[in-house]
C-alpha positions as CSV (number, residue, x, y, z in Angstrom):
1,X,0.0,0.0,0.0
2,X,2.9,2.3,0.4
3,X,3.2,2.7,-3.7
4,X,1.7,5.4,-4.9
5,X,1.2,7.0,-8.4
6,X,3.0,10.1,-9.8
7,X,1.2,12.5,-11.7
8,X,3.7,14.1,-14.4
9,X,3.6,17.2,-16.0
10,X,5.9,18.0,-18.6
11,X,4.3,21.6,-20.1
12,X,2.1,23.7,-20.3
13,X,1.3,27.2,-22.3
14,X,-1.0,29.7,-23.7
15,X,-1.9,31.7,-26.3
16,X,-3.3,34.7,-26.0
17,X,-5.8,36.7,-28.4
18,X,-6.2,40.6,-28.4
19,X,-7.8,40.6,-24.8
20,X,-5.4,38.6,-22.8
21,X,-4.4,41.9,-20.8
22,X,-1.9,44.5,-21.1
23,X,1.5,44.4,-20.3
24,X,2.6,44.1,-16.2
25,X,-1.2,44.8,-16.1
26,X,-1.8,45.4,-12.4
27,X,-5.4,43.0,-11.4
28,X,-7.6,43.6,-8.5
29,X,-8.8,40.7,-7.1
30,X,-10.5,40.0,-3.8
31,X,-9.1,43.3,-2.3
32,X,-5.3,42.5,-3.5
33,X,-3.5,44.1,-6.6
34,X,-2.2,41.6,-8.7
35,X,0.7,41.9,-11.8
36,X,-0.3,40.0,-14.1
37,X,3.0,40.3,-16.5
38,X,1.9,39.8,-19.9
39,X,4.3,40.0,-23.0
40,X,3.3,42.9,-25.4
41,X,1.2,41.1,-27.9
42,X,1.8,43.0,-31.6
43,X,1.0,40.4,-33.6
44,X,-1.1,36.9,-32.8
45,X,-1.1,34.3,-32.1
46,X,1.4,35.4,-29.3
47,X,2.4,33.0,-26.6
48,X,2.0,35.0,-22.7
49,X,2.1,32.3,-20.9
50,X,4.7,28.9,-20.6
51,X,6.3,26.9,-18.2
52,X,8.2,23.5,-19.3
53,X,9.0,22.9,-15.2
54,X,12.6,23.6,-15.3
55,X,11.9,24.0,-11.2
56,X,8.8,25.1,-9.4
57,X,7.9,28.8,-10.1
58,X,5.9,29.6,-7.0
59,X,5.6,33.2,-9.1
60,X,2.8,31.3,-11.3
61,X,1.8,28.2,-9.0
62,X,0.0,28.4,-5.8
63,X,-0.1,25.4,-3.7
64,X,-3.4,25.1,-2.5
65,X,-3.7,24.2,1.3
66,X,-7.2,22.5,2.3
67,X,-8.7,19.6,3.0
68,X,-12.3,20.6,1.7
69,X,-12.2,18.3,-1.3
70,X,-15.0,19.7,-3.5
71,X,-17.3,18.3,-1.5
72,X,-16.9,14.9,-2.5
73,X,-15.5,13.4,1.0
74,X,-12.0,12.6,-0.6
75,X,-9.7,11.0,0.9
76,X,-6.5,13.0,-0.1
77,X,-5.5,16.4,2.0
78,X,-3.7,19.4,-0.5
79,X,-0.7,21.0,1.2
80,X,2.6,22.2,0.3
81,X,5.5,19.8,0.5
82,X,8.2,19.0,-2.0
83,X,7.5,15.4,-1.2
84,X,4.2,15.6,-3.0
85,X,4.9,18.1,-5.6
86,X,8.2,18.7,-6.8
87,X,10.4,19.0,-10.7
88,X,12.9,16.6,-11.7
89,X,14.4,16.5,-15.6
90,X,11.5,18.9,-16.9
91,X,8.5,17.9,-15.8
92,X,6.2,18.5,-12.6
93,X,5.4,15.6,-10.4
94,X,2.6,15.6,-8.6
95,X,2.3,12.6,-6.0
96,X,0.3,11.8,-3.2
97,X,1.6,10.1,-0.3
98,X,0.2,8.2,3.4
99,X,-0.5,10.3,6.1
100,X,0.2,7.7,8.3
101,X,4.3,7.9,7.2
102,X,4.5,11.6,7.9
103,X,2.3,11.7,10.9
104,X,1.6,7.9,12.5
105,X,-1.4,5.7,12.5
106,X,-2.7,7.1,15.8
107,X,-2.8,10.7,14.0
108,X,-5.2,9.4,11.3
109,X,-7.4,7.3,13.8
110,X,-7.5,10.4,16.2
111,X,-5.2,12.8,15.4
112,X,-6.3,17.0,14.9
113,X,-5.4,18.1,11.3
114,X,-4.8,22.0,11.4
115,X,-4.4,24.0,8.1
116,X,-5.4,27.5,9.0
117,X,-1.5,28.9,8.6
118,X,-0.1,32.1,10.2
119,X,1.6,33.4,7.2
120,X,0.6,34.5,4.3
121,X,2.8,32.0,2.8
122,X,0.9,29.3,4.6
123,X,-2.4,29.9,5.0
124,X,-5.3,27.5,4.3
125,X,-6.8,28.0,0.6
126,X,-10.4,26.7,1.5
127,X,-12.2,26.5,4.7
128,X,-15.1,25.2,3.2
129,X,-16.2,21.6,3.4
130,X,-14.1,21.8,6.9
131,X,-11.7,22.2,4.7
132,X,-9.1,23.7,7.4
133,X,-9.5,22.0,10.0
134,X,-10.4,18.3,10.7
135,X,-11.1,15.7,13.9
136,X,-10.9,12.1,13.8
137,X,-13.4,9.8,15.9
138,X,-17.6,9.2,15.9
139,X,-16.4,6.8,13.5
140,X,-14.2,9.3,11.0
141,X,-10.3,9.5,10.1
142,X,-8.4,12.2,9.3
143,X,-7.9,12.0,5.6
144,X,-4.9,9.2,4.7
145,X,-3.5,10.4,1.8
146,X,-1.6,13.7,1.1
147,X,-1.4,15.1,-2.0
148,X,-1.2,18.5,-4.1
149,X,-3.1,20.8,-6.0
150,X,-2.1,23.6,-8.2
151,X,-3.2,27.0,-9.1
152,X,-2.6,29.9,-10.9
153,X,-6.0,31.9,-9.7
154,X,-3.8,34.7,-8.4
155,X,-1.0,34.7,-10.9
156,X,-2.1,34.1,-14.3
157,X,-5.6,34.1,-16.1
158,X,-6.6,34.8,-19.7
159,X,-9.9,35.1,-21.6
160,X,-10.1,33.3,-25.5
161,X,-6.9,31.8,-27.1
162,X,-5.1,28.1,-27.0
163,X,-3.8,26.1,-23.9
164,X,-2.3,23.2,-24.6
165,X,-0.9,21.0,-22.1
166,X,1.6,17.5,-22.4
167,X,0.8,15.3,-19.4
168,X,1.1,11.5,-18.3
169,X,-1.7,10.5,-16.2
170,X,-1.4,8.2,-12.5
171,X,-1.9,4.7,-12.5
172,X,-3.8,2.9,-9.6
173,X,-7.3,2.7,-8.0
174,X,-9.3,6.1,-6.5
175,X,-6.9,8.3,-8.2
176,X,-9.0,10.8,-10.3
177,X,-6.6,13.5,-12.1
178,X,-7.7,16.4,-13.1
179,X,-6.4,19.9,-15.1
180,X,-9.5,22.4,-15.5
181,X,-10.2,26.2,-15.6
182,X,-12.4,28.1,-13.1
183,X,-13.4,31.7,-13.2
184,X,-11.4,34.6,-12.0
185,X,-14.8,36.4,-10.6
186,X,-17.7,34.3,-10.1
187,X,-19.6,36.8,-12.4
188,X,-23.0,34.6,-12.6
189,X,-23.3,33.1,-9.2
190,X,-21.7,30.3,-7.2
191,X,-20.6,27.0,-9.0
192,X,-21.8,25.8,-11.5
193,X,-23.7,29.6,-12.8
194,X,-20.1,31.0,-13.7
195,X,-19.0,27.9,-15.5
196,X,-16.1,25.3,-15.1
197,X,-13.5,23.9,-17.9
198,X,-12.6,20.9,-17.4
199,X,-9.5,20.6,-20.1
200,X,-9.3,16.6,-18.6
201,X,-10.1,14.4,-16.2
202,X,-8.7,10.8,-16.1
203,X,-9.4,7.8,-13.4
204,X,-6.3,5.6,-12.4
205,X,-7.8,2.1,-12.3
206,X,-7.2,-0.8,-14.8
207,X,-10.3,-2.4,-14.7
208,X,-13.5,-0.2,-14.7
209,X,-16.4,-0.3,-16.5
210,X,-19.0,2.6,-16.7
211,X,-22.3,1.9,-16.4
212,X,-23.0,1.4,-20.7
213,X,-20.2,-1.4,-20.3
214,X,-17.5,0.9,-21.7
215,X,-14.1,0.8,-19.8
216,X,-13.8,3.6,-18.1
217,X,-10.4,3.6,-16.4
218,X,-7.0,5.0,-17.3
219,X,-7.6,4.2,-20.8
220,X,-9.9,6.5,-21.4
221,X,-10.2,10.1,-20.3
222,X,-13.3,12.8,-20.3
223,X,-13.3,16.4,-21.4
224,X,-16.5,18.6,-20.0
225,X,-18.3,21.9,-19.6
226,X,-19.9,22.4,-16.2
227,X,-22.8,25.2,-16.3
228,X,-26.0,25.7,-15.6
229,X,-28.5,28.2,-12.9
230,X,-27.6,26.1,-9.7
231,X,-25.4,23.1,-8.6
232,X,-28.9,20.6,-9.3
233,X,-29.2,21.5,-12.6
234,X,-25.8,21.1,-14.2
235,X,-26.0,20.5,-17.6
236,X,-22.9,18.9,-17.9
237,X,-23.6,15.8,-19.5
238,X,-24.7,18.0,-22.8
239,X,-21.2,19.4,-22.9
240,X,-18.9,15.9,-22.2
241,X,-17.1,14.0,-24.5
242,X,-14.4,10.9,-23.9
243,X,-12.1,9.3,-25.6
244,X,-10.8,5.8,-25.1
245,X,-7.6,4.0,-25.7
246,X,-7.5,0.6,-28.2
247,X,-4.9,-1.7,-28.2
248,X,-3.6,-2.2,-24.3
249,X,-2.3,1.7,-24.2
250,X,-3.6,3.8,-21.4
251,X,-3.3,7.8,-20.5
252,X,-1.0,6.0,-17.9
253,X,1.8,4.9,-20.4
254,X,2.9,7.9,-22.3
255,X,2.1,11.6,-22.4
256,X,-0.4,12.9,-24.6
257,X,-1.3,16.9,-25.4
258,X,-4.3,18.0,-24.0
259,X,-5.7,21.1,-25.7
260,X,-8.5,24.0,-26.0
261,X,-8.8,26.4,-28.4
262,X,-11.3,29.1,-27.6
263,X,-13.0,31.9,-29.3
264,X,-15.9,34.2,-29.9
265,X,-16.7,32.8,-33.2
266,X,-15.3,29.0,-33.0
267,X,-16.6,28.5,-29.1
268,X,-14.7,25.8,-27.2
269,X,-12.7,23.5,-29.7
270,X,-11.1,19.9,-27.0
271,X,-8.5,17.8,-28.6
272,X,-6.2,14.9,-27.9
273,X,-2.9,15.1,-29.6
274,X,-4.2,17.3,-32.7
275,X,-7.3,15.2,-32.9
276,X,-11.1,16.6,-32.4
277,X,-12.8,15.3,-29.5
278,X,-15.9,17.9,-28.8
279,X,-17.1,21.5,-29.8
280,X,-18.9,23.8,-28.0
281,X,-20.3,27.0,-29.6
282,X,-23.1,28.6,-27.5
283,X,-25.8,30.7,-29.0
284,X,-24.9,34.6,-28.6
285,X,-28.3,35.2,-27.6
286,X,-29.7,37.8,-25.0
287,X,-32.3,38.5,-22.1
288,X,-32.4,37.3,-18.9
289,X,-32.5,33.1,-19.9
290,X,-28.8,33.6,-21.6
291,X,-27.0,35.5,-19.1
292,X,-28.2,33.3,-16.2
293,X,-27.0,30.0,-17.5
294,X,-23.7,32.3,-18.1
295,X,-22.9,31.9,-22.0
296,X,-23.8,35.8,-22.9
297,X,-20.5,37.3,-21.2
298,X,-16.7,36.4,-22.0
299,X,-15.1,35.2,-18.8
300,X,-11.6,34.4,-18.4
301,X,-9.8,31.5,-16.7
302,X,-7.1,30.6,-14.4
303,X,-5.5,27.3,-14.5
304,X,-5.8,24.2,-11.6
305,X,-3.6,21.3,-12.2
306,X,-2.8,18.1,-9.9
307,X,-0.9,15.2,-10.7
308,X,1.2,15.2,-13.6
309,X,1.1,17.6,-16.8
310,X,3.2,19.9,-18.5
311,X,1.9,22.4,-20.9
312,X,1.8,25.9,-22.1
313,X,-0.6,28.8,-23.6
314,X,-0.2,31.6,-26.0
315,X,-3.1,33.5,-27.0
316,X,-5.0,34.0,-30.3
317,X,-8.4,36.0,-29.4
318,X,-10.5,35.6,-26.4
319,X,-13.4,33.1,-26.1
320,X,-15.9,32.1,-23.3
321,X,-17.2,33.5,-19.7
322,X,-14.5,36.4,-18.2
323,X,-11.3,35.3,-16.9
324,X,-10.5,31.9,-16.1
325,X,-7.4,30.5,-14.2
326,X,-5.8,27.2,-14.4
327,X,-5.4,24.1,-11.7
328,X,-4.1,20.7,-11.6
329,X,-4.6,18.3,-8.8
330,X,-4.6,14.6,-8.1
């Protein structure tokens, strides 16, 4: 039980469009002045944003620090430690690791995990979900597994262009990777009203089989749009696509380029190593219907990774809801 998958991440980048932002453009955001340092774009595409993980720029990653999960109870706690995310010969490892070897079997039985911080270097990135702070006992642990997540939410986001990034997914049951694109500002309303990219998820088992008798493991992997007026009513299942594997070869074995190309007149364009896997082009209508389920405005993303990618973005024209910022997790 002590073996664990790596999540690897050999790229990433992005292209901007016209809108990406200006250069060493100084950002607002939740009270704090950002500088978002942008090359000046005079002709497109133009790339602003790249990292092939040389080392760990803490300048565009943020380590997230919670234990929250989503919401979805899971069993791995996100904090910074080079044991769980670290660089080695050009590409980002993200890997989770046993609680238990860090802090003892008694901690996870009954220990008190505490993620608030004291620093701004250290503090907890979401409370929610009890997400910094957690009690064993009435028949709960504190969660086993420590792992890493990613973001670039105050660092980096962009609005329409191309992101492509080269990424080799884990291997092993209840591992669920994941690189997607969240909303600077949360211009619609909570989750999912403001919209969610989810640039690919991947699961880690070798033998699973969805529901329609498909294997759905590490040989295949899912590219989505979450939206919709409220959490209930996410339409995502009109805006999913996968993709599997033939011939014994998994997401697990090699690395494969992961890309979006988004804009106001070609929507959201997923691919898989140059080849089309979904379009998205939403109706530019107007009136109250369109803005709530959030397609009527251009946001702009920020990046989440964990486990295992590498990639980068340059910028053509912007595309969908305002800003949005990457992640990566695992």
């Amino acid at each position: 039980m002590n073996k664990l998958a790596n999540f690897f991440l050999l790229a990433a980048a992005v292209t901007a469009g016209a809108e990406a932002a200006a250069p060493n453009a100084a950002v607002n955001y939740d009270g704090r002045d950002l500088q978002f340092s942008f090359p000046k774009c005079t002709s497109y595409p133009c790339l602003v944003f790249e990292d092939n993980f040389d080392s760990l720029d803490f300048d565009k990653w943020e380590p997230e620090i919670t234990a929250g999960g989503g919401g979805n109870w899971e069993f791995q706690y996100y904090h910074n430690n080079r044991r769980n995310s670290f660089t080695r010969d050009g590409k980002l490892f993200i890997k989770p690791t046993l609680t238990a070897e860090d802090r003892g079997e008694e901690f996870v039985r009954n220990g008190h995990l505490d993620l608030w911080g004291s620093s701004p270097a250290n503090l907890c990135t979401g409370n929610q979900w009890w997400g910094c702070s957690r009690s064993a006992g009435g028949g709960n642990i504190v969660n086993p597994i420590q792992s890493a997540r990613l973001r670039t939410a105050n660092t980096f986001a962009f609005r329409y262009g191309r992101i492509e990034v080269e990424a080799k997914m884990p291997t092993g049951d209840w591992i669920w990777p994941a690189i997607w694109l969240l909303p600077r500002r949360n211009e619609y309303g909570e989750w999912p009203c403001s919209g969610e990219i989810d640039l690919v998820e991947s699961r880690g088992n070798r033998n699973l089989q969805g529901p329609d008798g498909k294997s759905a493991g590490v040989d295949q992997m899912g590219m989505t749009l979450h939206w919709g007026p409220k959490w209930p009513l996410n339409a995502y299942s009109k805006t999913h696509a996968t993709k599997n594997l033939s011939g014994g070869k998994t997401f697990g074995t090699d690395f494969h380029k992961y890309q979006l190309e988004w804009g106001p007149e070609i929507g959201l364009v997923f691919s898989l190593d140059g080849e089309h896997v979904m379009t998205v082009n939403p109706p530019r209508a107007s009136g109250s219907t369109a803005r709530s389920s959030g397609w009527t405005r251009r946001p702009s993303s920020r990046l989440t990774k964990r486990p295992g990618t590498r990639g980068k973005c340059r910028a053509e024209r912007p595309v969908w809801p305002r800003s949005t910022s990457p992640s990566t997790s695992s």
